[in-house]
C-alpha positions in Angstrom: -24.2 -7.7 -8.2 -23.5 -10.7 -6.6 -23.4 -11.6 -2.6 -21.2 -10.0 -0.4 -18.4 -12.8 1.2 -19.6 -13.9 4.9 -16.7 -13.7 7.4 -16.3 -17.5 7.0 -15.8 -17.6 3.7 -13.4 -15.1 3.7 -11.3 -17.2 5.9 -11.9 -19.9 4.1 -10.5 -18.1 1.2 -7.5 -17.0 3.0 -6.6 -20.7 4.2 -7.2 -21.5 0.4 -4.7 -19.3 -1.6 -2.1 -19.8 1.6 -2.1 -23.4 0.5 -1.2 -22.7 -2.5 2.2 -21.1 -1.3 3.2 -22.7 1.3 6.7 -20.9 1.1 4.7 -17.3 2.4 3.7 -16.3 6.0 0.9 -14.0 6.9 1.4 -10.7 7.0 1.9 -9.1 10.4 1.2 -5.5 11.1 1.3 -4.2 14.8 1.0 -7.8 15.9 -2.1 -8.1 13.8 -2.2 -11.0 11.5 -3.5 -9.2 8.1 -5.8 -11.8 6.5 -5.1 -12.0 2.4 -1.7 -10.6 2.5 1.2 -13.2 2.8 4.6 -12.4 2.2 7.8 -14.6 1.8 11.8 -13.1 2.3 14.0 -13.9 0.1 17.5 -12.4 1.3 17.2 -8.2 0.7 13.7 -9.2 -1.3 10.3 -8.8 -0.2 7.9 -11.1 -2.3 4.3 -10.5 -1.2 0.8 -12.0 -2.9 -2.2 -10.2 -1.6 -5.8 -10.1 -2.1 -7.9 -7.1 -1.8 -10.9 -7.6 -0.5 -12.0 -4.4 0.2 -15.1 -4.6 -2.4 -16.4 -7.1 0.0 -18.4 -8.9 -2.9 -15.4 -9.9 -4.8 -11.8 -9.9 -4.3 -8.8 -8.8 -6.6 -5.2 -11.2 -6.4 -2.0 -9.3 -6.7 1.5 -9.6 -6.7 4.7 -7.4 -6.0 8.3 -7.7 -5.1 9.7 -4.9 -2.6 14.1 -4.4 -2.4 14.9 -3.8 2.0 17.9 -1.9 0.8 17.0 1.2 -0.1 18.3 4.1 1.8 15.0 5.8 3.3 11.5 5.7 3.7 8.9 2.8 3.3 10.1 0.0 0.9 8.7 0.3 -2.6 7.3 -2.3 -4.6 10.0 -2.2 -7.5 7.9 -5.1 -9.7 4.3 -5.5 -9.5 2.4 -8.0 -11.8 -1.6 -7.1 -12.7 -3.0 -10.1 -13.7 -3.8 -10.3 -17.6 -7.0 -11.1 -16.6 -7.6 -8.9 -13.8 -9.5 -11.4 -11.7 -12.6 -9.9 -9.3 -13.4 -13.5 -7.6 -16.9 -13.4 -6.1 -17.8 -15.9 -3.9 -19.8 -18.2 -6.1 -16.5 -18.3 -8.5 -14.2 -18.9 -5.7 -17.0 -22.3 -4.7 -16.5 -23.2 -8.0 -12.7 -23.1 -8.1 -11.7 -20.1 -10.4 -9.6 -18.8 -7.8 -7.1 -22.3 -9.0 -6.9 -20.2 -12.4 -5.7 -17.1 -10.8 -3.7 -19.0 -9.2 -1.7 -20.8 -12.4 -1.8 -17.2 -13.7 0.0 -15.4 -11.1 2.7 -18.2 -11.1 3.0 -18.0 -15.0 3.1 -13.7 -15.2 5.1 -13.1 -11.8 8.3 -11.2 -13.1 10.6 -13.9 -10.9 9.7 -17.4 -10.0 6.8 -17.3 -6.8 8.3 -20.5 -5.6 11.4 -22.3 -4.9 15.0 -21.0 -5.1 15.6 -17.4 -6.2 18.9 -16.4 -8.4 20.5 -13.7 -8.8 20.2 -14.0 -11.9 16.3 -14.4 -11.5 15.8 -11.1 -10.2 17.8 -9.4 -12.3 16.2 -10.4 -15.7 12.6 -9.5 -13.7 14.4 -5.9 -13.4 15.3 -6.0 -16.8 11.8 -7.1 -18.4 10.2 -4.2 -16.5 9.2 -2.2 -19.4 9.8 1.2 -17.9 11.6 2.7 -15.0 9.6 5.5 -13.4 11.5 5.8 -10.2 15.4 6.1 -9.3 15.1 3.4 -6.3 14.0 0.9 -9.8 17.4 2.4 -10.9 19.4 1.6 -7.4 17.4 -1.7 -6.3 19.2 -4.0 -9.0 22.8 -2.4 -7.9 21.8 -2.8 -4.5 20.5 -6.4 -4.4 24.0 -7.1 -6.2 26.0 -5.5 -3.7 24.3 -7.5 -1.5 25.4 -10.6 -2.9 29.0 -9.0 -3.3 28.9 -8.3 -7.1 30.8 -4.8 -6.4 31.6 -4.8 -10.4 27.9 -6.1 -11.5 26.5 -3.5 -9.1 28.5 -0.5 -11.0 27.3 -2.2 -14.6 23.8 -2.1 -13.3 23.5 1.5 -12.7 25.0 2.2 -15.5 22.6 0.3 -17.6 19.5 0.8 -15.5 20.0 4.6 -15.6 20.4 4.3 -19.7 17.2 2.7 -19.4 15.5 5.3 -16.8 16.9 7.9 -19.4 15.3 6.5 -22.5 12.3 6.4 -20.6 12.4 10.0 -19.7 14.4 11.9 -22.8 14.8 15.2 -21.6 16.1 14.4 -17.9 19.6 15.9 -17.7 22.2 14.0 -16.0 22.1 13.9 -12.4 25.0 14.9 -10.9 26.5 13.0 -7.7 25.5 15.2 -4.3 27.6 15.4 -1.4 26.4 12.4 0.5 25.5 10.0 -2.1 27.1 6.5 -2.4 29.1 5.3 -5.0 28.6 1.6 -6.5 31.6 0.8 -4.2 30.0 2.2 -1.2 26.8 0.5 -1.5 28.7 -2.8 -2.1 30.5 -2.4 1.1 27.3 -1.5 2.8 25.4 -4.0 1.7 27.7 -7.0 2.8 28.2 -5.1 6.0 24.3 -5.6 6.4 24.6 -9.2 5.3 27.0 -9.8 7.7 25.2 -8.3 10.7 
């Protein structure tokens, strides 16, 4: 096993991967700066890189993407990339630079681009590449985040074909019927500029 990180070196390797994405902030929880977890908004979209360090004699990157839209509860990551490689950077690999190969990688595998402008149309091929949907917010964030750019028509496509996708996935659901209080693809469209607008 090798050495556990000192406290200055994990800083150090905090103040390394932020700049490497200059585009992210540090996270901030209960005013609370959260060292290894940055995160960068990108209109309804969450896009957050984090390391966990919770080994103590290694640390794992990671990367997910987390849609503000959805109607309840904590946000979600929707799109999460493991690394092919699944890094565990000790300290003596992060002296010697490995941490720069993690680094190419992540950029390479994230499901959208990590930096730089973000299209629509960006996002929604990341949605579509997910190989499975194991959730119904996977099924709503795509609609949403069009809806949000006011794609009203796109957003009604979306469910359609996310849910055909959900339902390959899962054979022997049964269609889900609309409840009293559920939105229509129109609805959410008009929601979602009204929360644009505010």
């Amino acid at each position: 096993m090798d050495r556990r990180f000192t406290t200055k070196e994990l800083t150090q390797v905090h103040k390394d991967w932020i700049g490497y994405f200059p585009e992210y902030k540090s996270w901030m929880k209960k005013g609370k700066t959260l060292k290894g977890s940055y995160k960068k908004r990108v209109g309804p979209l969450l896009i957050h890189i984090w390391l966990d360090t919770t080994r103590k004699d290694d640390y794992r990157p990671h990367f997910s993407v987390h849609h503000l839209l959805q109607s309840a509860g904590r946000p979600r990551p929707d799109l999460n990339t493991e690394l092919k490689k699944r890094w565990r950077i000790t300290p003596k690999q992060h002296e010697e630079g490995i941490y720069l190969e993690a680094i190419e990688e992540l950029k390479k595998t994230a499901p959208m681009p990590v930096e730089g402008p973000l299209r629509l149309s960006d996002i929604l091929e990341a949605y579509r590449k997910n190989e499975a949907i194991y959730h119904l917010s996977e099924i709503e964030g795509p609609a949403l985040i069009a809806g949000w750019c006011g794609k009203v028509n796109l957003a009604n496509e979306l469910i359609n074909e996310f849910y055909k996708k959900y339902k390959e996935h899962y054979r022997a659901l049964e269609e889900v019927e609309r409840t009293e209080g559920e939105l229509t693809p129109e609805e959410w469209g008009l929601n979602c500029r009204m929360v644009r607008k505010s």
